[in-house]
C-alpha positions as CSV (number, residue, x, y, z in Angstrom):
1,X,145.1,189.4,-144.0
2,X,144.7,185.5,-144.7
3,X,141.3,184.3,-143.5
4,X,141.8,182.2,-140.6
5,X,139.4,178.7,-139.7
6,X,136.9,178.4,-137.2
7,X,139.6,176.2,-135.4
8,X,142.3,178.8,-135.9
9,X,140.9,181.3,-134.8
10,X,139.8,179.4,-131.5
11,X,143.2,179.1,-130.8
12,X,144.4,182.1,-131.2
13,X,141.5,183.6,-129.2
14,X,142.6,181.1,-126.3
15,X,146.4,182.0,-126.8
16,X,145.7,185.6,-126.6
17,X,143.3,185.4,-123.3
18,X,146.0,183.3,-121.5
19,X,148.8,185.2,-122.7
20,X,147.2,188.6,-121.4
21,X,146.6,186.3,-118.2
22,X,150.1,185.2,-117.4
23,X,152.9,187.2,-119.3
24,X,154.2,184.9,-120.5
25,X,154.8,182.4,-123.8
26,X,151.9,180.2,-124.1
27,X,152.4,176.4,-124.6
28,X,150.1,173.6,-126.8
29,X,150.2,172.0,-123.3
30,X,148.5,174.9,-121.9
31,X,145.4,175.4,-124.5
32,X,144.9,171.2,-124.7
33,X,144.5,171.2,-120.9
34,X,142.3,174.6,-120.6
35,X,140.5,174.8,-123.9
36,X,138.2,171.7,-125.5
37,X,139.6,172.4,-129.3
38,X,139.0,169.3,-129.5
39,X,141.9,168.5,-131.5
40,X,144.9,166.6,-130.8
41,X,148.4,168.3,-129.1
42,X,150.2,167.4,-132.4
43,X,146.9,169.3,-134.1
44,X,147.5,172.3,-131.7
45,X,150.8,172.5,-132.7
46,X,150.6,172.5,-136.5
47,X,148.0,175.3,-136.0
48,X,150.6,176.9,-133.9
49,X,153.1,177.2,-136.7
50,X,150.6,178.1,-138.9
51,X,149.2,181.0,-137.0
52,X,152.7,182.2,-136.6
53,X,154.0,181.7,-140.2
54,X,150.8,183.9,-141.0
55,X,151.9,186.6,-138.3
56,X,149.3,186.2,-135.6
57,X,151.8,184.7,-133.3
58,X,155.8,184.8,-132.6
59,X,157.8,182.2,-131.1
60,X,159.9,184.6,-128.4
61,X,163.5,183.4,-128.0
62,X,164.0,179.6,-127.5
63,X,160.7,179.3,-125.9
64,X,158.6,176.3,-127.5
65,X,155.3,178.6,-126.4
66,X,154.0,181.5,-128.6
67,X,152.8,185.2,-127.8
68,X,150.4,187.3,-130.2
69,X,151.8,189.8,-132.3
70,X,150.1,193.2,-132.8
71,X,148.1,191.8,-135.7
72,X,146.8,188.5,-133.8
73,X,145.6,191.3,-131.2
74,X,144.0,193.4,-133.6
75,X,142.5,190.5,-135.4
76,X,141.4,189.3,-131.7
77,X,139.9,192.4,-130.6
78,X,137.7,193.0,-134.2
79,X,136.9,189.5,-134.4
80,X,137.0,187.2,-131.4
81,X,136.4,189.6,-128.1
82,X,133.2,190.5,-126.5
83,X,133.7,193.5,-124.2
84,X,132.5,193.2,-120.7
85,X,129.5,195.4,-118.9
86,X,130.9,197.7,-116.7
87,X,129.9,197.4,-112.8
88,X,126.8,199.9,-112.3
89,X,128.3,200.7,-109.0
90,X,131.5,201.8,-111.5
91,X,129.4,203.7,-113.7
92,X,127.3,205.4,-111.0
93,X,130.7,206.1,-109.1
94,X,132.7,207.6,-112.0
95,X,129.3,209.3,-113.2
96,X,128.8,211.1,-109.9
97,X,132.6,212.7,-109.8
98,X,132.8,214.2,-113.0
99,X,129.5,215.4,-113.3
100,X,130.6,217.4,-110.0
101,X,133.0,218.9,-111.9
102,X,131.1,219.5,-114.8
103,X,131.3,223.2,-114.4
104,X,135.1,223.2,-114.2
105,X,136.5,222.2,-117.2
106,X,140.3,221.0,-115.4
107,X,139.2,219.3,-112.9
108,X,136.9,217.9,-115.0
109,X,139.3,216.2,-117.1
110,X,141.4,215.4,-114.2
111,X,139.0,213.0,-112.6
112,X,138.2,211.6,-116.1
113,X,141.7,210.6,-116.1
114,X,142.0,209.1,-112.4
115,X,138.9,207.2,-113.2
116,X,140.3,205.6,-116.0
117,X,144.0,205.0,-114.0
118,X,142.3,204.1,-110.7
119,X,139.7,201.5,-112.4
120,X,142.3,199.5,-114.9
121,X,145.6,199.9,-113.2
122,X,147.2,202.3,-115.8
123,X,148.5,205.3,-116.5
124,X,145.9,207.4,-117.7
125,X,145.8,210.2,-119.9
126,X,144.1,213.5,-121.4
127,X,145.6,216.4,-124.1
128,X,142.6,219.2,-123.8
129,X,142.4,221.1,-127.1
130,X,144.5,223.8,-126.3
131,X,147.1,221.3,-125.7
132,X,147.3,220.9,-121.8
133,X,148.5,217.9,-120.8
134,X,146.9,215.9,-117.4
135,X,148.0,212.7,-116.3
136,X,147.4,210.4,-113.4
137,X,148.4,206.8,-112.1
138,X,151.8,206.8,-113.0
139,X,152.6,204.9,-110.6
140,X,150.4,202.1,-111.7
141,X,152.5,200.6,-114.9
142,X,155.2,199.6,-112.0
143,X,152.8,197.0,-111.3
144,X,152.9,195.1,-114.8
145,X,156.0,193.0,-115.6
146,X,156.6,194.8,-118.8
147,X,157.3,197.8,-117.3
148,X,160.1,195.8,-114.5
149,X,162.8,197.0,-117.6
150,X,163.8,200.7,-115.9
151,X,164.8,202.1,-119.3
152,X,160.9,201.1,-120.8
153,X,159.5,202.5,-117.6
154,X,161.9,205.6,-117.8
155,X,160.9,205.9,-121.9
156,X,157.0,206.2,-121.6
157,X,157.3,209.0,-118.4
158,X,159.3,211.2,-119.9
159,X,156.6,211.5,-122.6
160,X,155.1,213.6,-120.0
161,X,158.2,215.8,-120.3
162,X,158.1,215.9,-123.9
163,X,154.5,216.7,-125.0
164,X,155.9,216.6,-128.9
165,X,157.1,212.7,-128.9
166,X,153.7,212.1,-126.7
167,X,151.5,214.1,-129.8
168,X,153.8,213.0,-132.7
169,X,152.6,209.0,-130.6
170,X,149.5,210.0,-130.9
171,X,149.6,211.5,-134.7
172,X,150.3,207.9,-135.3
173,X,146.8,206.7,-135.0
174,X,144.7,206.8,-138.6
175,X,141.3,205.8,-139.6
176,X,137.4,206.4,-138.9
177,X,137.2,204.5,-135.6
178,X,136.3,206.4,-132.6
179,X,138.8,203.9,-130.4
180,X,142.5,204.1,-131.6
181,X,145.1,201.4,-129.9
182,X,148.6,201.3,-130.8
183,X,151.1,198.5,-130.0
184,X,154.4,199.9,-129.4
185,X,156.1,197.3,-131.7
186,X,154.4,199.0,-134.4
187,X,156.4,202.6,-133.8
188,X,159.7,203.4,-134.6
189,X,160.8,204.0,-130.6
190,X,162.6,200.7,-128.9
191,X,161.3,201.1,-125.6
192,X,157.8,201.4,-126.0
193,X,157.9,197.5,-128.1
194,X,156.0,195.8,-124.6
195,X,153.2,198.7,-124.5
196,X,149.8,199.3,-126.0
197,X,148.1,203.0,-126.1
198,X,144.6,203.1,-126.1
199,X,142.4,206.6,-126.3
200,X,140.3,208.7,-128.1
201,X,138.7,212.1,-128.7
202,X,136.5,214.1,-126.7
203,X,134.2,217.2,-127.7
204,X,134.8,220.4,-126.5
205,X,133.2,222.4,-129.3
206,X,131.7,221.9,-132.8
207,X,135.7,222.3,-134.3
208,X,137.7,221.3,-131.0
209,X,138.7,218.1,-129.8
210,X,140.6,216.9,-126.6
211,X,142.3,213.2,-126.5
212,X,141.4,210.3,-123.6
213,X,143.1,207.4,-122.8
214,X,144.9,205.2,-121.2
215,X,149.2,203.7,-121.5
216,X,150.0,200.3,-120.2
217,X,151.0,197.1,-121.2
218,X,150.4,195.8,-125.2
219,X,148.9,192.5,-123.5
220,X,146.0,194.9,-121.3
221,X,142.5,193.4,-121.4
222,X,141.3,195.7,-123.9
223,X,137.5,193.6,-123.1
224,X,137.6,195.6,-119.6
225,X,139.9,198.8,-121.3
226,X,137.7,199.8,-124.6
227,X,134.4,200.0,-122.5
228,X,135.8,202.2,-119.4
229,X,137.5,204.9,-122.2
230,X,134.2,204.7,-124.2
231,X,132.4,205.3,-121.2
232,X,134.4,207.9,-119.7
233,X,134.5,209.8,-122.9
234,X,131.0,209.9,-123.5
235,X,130.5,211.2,-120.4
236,X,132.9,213.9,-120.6
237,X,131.2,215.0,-123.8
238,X,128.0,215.2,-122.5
239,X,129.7,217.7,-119.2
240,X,131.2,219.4,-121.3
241,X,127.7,220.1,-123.5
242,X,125.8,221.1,-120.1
């Protein structure tokens, strides 16, 4: 990955929060009004062309705007983001619900999963270790405009029909950190090219896992998104430990 300057990467971080704003292709007209770069337009666009000759952006039809690719998000999220402090009225709300449940492993899970889908808007998910599947919110992705295709929206429910596409989705994720995110453009299925996957594991013994997460758009503001699955799946491990 090329190493990107100080300037560059202020750009991109100001492409990528606008662009997970509006949905849309963002502009040099855009960042020179919003963001003090200071740098010139003309500047803003050679940097924009540079940024997407080195693959942090794409130019999206005939639009003169850019969008991040997966690697400008990753880059964004490991380098440039700061993740927000949960509400304590959040944390003391979601707390109090599943620690109700704490002695009933289903429902447990359950409201783990409505917590995340009620609190960013997504569809949330959970595979327990002996491979039950829970879901909740589904409802939810209808509100995000990259879900407005019917055949994208039809794609990522019916991995609820077929838990093997939704594990082999999920196999996909590799390496030591406890969050995993996937961007749909990275898989090999068509319809899931607009969506991001973010989740990770839960304990449920020494030698048994369960997964956590959440589905929605590949633009979601993972600042707000990482902290609520961290935070719910910490405190599912320690219900599941009492």
């Amino acid at each position: 990955m090329t190493e990107l300057t100080d300037r560059q990467q202020a750009l991109l971080k100001a492409i990528v929060e606008e662009y997970i704003e509006l949905a849309e292709p963002i502009g040099s007209e855009v960042i020179e009004k919003k963001y003090n770069l200071g740098v010139s337009p003309a500047t803003i666009r050679i940097e924009m062309v540079r940024l997407t000759d080195l693959g942090y952006l794409r130019q999206p039809h005939t639009s003169a705007g850019r969008t991040p690719t997966s690697m400008g998000l990753r880059f964004y999220i490991s380098q440039l983001m700061k993740e927000k402090q949960l509400p304590v009225t959040a944390e003391v709300s979601i707390k109090e619900k599943l620690m109700a449940n704490r002695f009933k492993t289903g429902r447990l899970i359950k409201e783990a999963v409505s917590a995340l889908a009620k609190r960013l808007d997504m569809l949330g998910l959970a595979i327990d270790d002996e491979g039950q599947l829970y879901y909740a919110g589904a409802a939810n992705i209808l509100d995000w405009p990259e879900f407005y295709d019917i055949d994208v929206t039809r794609f990522v429910l019916s991995l609820f029909d077929e838990n093997p596409r939704l594990k082999e989705i999920i196999g996909k994720a590799v390496g030591s950190d406890p969050i995993h995110i996937l961007f749909g453009e990275e898989m090999d299925f068509e319809y899931l090219h607009s969506t991001g996957f973010v989740f990770t594991k839960y304990d449920v013994t020494l030698d048994k896992t369960g997964v956590i997460g959440v589905i929605g758009p590949a633009r979601m503001n993972f600042a707000l998104v990482l902290p609520y699955v961290k935070y719910v799946r910490n405190l599912l491990n320690e219900a599941i430990r009492m």
